[in-house]
N, C-alpha and C positions, 0 to 999 in steps of 0.2 A: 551490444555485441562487441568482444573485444578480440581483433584480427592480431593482436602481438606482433607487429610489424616497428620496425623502427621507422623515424618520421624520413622522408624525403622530398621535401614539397618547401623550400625558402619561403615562398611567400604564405601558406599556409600558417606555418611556425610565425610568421613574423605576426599576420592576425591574433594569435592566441599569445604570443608574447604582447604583442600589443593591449591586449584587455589587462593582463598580468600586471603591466607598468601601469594604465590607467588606475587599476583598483590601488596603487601604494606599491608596487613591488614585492620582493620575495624579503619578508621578515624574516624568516629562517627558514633553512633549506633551500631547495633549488630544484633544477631538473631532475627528474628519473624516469625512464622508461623501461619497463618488463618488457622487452622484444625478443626477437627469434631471427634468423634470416628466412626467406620468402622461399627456400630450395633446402633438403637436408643434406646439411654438411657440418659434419664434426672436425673437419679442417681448424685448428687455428686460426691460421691468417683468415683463412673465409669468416671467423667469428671475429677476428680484429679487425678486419675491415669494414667489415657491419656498424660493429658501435663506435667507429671512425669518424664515419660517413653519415649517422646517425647525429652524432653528437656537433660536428661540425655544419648540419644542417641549425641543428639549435642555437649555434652559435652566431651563424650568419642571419638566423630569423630572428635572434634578439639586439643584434647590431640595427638591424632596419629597423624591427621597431622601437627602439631610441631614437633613431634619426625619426618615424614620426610624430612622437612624442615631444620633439625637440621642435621639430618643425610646425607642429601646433595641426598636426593632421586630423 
């Protein structure tokens, strides 16, 4: 079941980046998510703040999980 939501959950992200860095990292490519926002709006800024907030979740989940990768977590 695929809820098309963009991620919001740091530590979540940081689990699945975590297996990601375990298995060797990203060889090529990288993140993508097919998301929506959770409310309909065709707004602009409501869509750029979506994959904002989105994306900067991913960011922060795979900072931590380098730090426990690093850390020997």
């Amino acid at each position: 079941w695929d809820t098309d939501q963009f991620p919001n959950n740091v530590p979540e992200m940081a689990l699945a980046y975590y297996q990601v860095l375990q298995a060797g990292g990203f060889k090529s490519g990288g993140t993508n998510f097919d998301a929506k926002l959770r409310r309909q709006s065709l707004d602009p800024q409501d869509l750029l703040i979506g994959h904002i907030g989105g994306m900067d979740c991913c960011a922060r989940g795979l900072k931590a999980a380098a730090r426990m990768v690093e850390d020997k977590a």
